[in-house]
Wavefront OBJ file of the C-alpha trace (Angstrom):
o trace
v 210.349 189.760 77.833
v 209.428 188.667 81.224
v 205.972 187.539 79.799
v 207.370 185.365 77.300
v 209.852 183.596 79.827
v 206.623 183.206 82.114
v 204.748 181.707 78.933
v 207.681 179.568 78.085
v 207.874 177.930 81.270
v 203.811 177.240 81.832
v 203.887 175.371 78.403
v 207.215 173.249 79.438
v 205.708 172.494 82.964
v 202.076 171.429 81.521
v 201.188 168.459 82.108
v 200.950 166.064 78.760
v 198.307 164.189 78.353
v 199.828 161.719 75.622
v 201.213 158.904 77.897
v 204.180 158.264 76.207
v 205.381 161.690 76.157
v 207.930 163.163 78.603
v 209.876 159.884 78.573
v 207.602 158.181 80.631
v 206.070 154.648 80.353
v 202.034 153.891 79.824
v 200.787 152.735 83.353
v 199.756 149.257 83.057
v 196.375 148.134 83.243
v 195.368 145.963 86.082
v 193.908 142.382 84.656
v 190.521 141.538 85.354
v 190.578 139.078 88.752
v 189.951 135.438 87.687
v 187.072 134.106 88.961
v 187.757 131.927 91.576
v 184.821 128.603 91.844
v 183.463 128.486 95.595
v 184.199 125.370 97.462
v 180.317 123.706 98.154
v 178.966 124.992 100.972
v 179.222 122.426 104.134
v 175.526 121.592 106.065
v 176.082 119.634 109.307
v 173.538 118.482 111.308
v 173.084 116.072 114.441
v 171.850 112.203 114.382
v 170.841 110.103 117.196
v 172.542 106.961 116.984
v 170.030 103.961 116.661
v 170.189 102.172 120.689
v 171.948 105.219 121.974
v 171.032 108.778 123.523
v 174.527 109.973 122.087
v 174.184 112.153 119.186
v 176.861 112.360 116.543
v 177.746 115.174 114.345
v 177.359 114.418 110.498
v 178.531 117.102 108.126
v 178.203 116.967 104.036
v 178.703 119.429 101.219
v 175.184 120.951 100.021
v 174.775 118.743 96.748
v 174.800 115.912 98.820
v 172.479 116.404 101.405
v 170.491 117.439 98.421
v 170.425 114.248 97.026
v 170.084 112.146 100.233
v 166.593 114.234 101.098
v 165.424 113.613 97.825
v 166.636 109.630 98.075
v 164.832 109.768 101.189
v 161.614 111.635 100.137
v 161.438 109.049 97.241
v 161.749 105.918 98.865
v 159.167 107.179 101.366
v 156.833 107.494 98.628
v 157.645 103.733 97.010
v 156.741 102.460 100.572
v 153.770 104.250 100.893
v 152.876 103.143 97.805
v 153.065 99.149 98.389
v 151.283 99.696 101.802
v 148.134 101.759 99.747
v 148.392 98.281 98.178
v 148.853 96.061 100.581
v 145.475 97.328 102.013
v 147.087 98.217 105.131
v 144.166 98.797 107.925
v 145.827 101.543 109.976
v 145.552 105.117 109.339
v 148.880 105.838 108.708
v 148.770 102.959 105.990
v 151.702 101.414 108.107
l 1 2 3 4 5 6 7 8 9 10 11 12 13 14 15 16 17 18 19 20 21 22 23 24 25 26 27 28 29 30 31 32 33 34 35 36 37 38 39 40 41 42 43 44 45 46 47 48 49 50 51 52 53 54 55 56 57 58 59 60 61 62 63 64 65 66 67 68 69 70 71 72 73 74 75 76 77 78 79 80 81 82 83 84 85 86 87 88 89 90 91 92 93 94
């Protein structure tokens, strides 16, 4: 008699594994975090301010100093170019 009270109250105390059962609600799922787009990266760097020993501060987003180093590398090469033929006489074709 004892045993089956004993038995009788494991199997009411057991824990369900069915979610729903006991009354209780399914836990709800977290949602996957949005992916949030980083802000560019900001590069700063100091230029000397032509007929002045002052530097100033100039800061930019990474695309764009990007671009303006490539701008710059390109028009270096144009005026290299028309100096090669120019004939300039000095060695650094200046």
């Amino acid at each position: 008699m004892i045993l089956e009270l004993i038995a009788a109250l494991t199997l009411v105390q057991a824990p369900q594994n069915d979610d729903t059962a006991g009354g209780r609600a399914p836990e709800a799922q977290p949602e996957p975090a949005e992916q949030v787009e980083e802000p560019p990266r900001r590069v700063c760097r100091y230029e000397r301010t032509i007929g002045s020993s002052m530097q100033r501060r100039v800061c930019s987003d990474e695309r764009q100093e990007r671009r303006s180093v490539s701008n710059m590398h390109s028009t270096w090469e144009a005026q290299s170019a028309v100096r090669r033929l120019q004939g300039s006489r000095l060695p650094d074709g200046s």
